[in-house]
C-alpha positions as CSV (number, residue, x, y, z in Angstrom):
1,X,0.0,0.0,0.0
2,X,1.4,3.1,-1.1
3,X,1.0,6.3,0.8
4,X,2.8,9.2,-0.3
5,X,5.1,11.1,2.7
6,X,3.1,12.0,5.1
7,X,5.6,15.5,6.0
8,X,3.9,18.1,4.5
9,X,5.3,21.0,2.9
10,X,5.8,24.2,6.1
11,X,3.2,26.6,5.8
12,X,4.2,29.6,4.8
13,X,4.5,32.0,7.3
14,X,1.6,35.2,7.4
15,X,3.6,38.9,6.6
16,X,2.0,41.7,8.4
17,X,3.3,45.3,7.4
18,X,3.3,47.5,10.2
19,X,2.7,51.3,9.8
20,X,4.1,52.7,12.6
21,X,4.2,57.1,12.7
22,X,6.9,58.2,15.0
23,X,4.8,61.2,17.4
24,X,5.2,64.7,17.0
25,X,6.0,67.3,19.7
26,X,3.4,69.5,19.8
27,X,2.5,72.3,22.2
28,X,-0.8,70.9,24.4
29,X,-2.3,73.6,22.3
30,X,-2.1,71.6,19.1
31,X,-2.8,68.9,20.5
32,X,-6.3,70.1,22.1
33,X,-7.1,71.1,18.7
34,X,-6.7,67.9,17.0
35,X,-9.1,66.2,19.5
36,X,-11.9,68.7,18.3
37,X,-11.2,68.5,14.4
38,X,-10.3,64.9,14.1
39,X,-8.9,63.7,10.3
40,X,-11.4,62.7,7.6
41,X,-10.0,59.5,7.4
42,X,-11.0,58.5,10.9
43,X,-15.0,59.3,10.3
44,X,-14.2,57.1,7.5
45,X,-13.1,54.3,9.6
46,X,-15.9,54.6,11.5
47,X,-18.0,53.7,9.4
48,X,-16.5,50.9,7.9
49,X,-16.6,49.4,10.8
50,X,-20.4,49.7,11.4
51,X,-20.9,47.7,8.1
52,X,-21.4,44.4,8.7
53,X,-18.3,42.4,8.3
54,X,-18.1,38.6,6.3
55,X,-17.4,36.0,8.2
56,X,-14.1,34.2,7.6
57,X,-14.6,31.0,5.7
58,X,-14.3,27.6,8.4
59,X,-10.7,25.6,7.8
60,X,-12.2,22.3,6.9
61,X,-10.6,19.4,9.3
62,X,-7.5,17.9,9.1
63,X,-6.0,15.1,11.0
64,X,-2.8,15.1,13.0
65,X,0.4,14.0,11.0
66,X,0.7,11.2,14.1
67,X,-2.7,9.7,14.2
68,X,-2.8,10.1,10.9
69,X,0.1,8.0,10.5
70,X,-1.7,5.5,12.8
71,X,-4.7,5.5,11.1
72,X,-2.9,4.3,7.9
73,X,-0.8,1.8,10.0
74,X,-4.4,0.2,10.9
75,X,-5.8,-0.3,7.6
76,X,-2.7,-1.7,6.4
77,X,-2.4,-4.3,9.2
78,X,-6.0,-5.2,9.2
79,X,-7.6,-3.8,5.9
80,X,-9.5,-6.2,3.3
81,X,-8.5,-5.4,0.2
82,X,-11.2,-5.3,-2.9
83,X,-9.8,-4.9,-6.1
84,X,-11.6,-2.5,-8.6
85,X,-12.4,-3.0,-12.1
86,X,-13.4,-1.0,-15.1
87,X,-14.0,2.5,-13.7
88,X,-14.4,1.0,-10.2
89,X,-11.8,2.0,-7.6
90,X,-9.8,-0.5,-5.5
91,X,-10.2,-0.1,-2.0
92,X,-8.1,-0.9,1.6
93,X,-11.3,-1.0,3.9
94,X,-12.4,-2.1,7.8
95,X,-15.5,-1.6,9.4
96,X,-16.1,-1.9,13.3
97,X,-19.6,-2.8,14.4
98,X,-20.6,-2.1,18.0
99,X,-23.6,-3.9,19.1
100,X,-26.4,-5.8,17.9
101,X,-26.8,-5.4,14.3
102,X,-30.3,-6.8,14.7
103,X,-30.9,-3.6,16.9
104,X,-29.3,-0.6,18.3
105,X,-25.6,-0.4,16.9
106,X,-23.0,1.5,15.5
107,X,-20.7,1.0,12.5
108,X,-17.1,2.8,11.9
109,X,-15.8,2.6,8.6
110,X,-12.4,3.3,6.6
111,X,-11.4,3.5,3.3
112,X,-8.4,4.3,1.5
113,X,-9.5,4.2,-2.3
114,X,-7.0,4.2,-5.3
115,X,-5.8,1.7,-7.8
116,X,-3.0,-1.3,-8.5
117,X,0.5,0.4,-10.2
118,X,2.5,-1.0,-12.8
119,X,4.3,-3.1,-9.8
120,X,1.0,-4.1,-8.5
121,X,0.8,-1.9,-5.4
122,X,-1.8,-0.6,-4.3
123,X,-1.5,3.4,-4.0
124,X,-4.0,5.1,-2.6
125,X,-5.6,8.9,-3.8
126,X,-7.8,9.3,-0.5
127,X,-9.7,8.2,1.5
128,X,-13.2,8.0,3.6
129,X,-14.6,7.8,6.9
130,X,-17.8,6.8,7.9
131,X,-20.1,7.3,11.2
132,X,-23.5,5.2,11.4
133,X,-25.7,5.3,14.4
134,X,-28.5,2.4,14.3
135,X,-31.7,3.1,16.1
136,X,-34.2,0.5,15.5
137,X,-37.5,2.1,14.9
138,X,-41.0,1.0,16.0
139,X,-42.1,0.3,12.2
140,X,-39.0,-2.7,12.2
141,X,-36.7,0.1,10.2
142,X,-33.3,1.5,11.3
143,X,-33.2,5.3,11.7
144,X,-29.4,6.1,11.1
145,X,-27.9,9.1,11.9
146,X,-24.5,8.9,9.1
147,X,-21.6,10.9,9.1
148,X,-19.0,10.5,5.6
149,X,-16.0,12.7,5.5
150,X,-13.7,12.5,2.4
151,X,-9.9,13.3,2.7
152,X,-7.0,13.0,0.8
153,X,-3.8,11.2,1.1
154,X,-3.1,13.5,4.0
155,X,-5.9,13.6,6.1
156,X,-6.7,16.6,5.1
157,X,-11.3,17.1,4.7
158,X,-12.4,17.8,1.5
159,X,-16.1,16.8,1.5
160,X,-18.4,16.8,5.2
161,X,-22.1,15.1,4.7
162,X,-24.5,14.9,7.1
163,X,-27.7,13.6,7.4
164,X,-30.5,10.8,8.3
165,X,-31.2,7.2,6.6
166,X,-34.5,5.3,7.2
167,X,-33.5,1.6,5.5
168,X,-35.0,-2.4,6.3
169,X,-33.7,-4.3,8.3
170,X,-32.4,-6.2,4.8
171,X,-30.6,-3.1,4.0
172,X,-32.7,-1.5,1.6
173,X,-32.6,2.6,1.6
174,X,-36.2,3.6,2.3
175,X,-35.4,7.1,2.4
176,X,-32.2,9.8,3.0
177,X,-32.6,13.4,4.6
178,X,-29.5,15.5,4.6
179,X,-28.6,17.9,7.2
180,X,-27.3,21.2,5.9
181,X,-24.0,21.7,7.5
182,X,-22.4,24.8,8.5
183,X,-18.9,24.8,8.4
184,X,-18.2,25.8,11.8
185,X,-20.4,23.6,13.3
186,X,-18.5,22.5,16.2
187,X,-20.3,18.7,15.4
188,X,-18.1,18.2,12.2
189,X,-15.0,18.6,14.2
190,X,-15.7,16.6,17.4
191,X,-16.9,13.6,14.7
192,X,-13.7,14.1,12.6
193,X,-11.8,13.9,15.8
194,X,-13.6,10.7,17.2
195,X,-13.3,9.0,14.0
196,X,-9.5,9.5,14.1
197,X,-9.0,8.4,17.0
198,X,-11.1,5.2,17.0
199,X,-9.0,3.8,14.1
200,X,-5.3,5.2,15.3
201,X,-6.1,3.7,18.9
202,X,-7.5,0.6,17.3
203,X,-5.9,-2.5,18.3
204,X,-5.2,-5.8,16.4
């Protein structure tokens, strides 16, 4: 299995160009009169500031280099591999089921998904991890609350979805109701987090 180096490249570091205006002397004269006419420019602060300000965009999750190290280290000690064929991707996967899966239960899942090189290795170009929460409705169908995030190579979130599944107890989808996410929502995070540390904690 073939996972490019997990070092990433150093971010690079923020420049912020101060503007700093060495004071004046100036007689307490002066001064008193630049407190009652104050510069155009300041009036015009004010009132960008009153304007309502965009929020800054959400940085989408990423996993720590270490667990994410682990996390690979799992699936390729105890990953199934499924070979892929035509336009179908092969895939290193595990899936953890707590519980009864004829009632209440939960299911983790990982995936790295890729293809077989010339030298027949499998290398990877991302991966997924999956959240489902099994409730076992009156009506004999499973309510399940799902989580799927995609990453790449890194561990780095690309794609968050949300939302509820009703299927049968045979696995057939009944019906599917997405959540609309924000991206700041705290949830997204605290699952990612979870998630990462189920599988880097995993043992054999």
């Amino acid at each position: 299995m073939i996972i490019p180096s997990l070092r990433r490249a150093g971010l690079a570091a923020s420049l912020f160009a101060a503007l700093s205006v060495p004071a004046a002397a100036q007689s307490d004269a002066a001064f008193t009169q630049s407190l009652a006419a104050p510069p155009r420019w300041l009036a015009s602060t004010a009132q960008l500031k009153t304007r309502p300000q965009k929020p800054a965009a959400a940085k989408p999750p990423e996993a720590d280099d270490a667990v994410w190290a682990k996390v690979i280290e799992t699936v390729k000690r105890d990953g199934k591999f499924k070979d892929g064929g035509g336009f179908m991707p092969s895939i290193f996967s595990i899936e953890d089921v707590s519980g009864d899966p004829k009632a209440d239960h939960s299911m983790r899942g990982v995936s790295f998904v890729g293809g077989v090189n010339e030298e027949e290795q499998f290398e990877a170009m991302g991966a997924l991890l999956v959240f489902q929460d099994f409730k076992l409705g009156k009506d004999g169908n499973f309510q399940i609350d799902q989580w799927v995030f995609q990453t790449d190579v890194y561990g780095r979130v690309g794609n968050v979805g949300h939302g509820t599944v009703v299927q049968t107890p045979d696995g057939k989808v009944l019906s599917t109701t997405p959540d609309k996410l924000s991206p700041g929502d705290p949830k997204i995070q605290a699952q990612f987090d979870a998630l990462l540390k189920h599988w880097a904690e995993r043992k054999p």
